[in-house]
N, C-alpha and C positions, 0 to 999 in steps of 0.2 A: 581477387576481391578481399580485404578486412572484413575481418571477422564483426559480427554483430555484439552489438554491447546492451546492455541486461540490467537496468537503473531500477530499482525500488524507494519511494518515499514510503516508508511506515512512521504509524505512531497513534496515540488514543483518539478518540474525540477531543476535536479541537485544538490539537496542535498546530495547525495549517498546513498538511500536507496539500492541499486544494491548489491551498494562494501558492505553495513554493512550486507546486508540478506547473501553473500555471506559468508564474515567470520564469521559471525555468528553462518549460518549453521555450517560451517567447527568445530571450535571449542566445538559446541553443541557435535556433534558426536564424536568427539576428546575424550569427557567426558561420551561416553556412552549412549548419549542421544536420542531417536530413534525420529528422528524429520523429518519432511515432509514441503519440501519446495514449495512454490507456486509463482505463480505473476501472477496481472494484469495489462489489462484481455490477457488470457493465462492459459496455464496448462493442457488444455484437447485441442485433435485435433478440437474440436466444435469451443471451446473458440479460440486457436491461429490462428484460420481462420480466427475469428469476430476482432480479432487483427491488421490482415495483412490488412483487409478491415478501419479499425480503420484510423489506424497511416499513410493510402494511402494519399499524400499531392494531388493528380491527385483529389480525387472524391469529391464533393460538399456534404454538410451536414447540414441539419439543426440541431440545438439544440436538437430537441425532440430524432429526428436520434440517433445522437449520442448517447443519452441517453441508447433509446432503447435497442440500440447493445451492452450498456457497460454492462447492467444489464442480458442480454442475456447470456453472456459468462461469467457472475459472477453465476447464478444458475448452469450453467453446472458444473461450476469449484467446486460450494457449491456440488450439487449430487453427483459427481463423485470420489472428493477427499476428499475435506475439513470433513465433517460431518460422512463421512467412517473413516477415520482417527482418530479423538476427541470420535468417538462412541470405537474405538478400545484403546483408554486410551495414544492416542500418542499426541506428541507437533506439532502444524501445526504452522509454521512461513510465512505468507504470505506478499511480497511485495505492497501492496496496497488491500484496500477496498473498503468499503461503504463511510468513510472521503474522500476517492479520487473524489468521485462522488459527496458530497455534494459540495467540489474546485471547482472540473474544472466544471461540469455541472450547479452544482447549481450559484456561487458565480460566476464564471468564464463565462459561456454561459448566468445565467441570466433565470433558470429553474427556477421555485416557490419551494419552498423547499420542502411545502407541498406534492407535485408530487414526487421530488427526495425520498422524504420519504416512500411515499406509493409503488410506482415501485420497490424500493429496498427490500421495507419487501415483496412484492409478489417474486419477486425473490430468494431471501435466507430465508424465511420461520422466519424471524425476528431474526436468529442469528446474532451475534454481537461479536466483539473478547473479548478478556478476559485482554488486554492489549493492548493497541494502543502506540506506540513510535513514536511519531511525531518529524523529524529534522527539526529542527526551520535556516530558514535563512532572511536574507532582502530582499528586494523589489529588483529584478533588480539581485540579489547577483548569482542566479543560473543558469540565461541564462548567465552571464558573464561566469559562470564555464564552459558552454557547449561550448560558443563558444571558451574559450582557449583550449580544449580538443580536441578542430575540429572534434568532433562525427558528424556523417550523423546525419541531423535535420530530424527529421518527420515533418506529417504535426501539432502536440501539439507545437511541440517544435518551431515553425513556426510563433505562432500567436503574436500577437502584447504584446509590452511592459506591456498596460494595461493591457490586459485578465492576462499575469503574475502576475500582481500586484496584480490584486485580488483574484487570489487564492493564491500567497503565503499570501496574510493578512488573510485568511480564516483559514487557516494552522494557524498562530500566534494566531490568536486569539481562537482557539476551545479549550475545557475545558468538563468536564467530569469523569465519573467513567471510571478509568483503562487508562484512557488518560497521558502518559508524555510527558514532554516536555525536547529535547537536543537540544544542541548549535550542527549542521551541519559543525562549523569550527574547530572544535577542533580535533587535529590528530586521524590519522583512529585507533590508538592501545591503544587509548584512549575513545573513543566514542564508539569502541568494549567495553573494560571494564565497561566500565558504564551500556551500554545495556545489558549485561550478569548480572551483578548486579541488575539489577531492574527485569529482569526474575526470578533471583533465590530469589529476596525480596521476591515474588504474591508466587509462587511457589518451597518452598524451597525441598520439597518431590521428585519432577523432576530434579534440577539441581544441582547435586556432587560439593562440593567443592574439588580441587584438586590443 
């Protein structure tokens, strides 16, 4: 059996990781591809309750809070899907990670990293994706997108210009093994192509040229 493959889309508010997990997927399976979609936090009825409680703009939270709950609904999400999934030799393509948590929590709220680091590896047993896609935009660039959009804000989507600014600079600047970096504004059937292209660079065994 091949080995299971570990896909991350990260990036700020409004970059579109949504729309590209979405055709993403669509085209993966289009190809054959037996791929398992996720997002956070979300995925398991555990998680999309710590969700609902998340994104509540009504209830007050401290930093650690928040933490807490993000990493809560990311081991469910690890138990239940993701690691069942990579053990069964499939492709899991997940909407957000552990980078999400080092933004907003860490960079963003202003957690010690060190903490963000330690809470996440108790949580997910120190897996890691296998490829990270990070949609790169500017400062400021994706609450504009959301607000042309007129999407219901939550309360992330809610917080001040700053707390944005620094997790998208936290996003710009992260680097790493299996970490890319895309341009966010470049048309959606372009930024698809790209992202299917550096899937099937890591793992050519998985994704059919067709």
């Amino acid at each position: 059996m091949p080995a299971g493959f570990f896909v991350v889309l990260e990036g700020p508010e409004g970059a579109g990781k949504t729309t590209l997990a979405r055709a993403l997927g669509e085209r993966l399976r289009a190809l054959g591809v037996d791929a398992v979609l996720a997002r956070e936090p979300g995925g398991t009825p555990a998680a999309e309750a710590l969700r609902t409680e998340l994104l509540d703009a009504d209830r007050p939270w401290t930093p650690e809070m928040e933490l807490l709950y993000m990493v809560t609904a990311r081991a469910d999400l690890v138990t239940r899907v993701i690691r069942p999934a990579l053990a069964a030799g499939r492709l899991v393509l997940s909407d957000r990670f552990d980078l999400s948590t080092h933004a907003y929590q860490g960079s963003g709220r202003g957690v010690p990293a060190e903490f963000v680091e330690w809470v996440n590896r108790a949580a997910t047993g120190g897996l890691r994706p296998d490829l990270t896609l990070v949609l790169d935009l500017q400062p400021g660039a994706g609450t504009e997108r959301l607000r042309q959009t007129g999407r219901a804000q939550n309360r992330l989507d809610q917080e001040s210009a700053d707390f944005h600014d620094r997790v998208t600079r936290h996003y710009l600047a992260e680097q790493g093994p299996g970490v890319r970096h895309f341009d966010a504004t470049l048309p959606p059937d372009r930024l698809l192509d790209a992202a299917l292209a550096e899937l099937r660079a890591v793992r050519p065994d998985l994704i059919p040229v067709r």
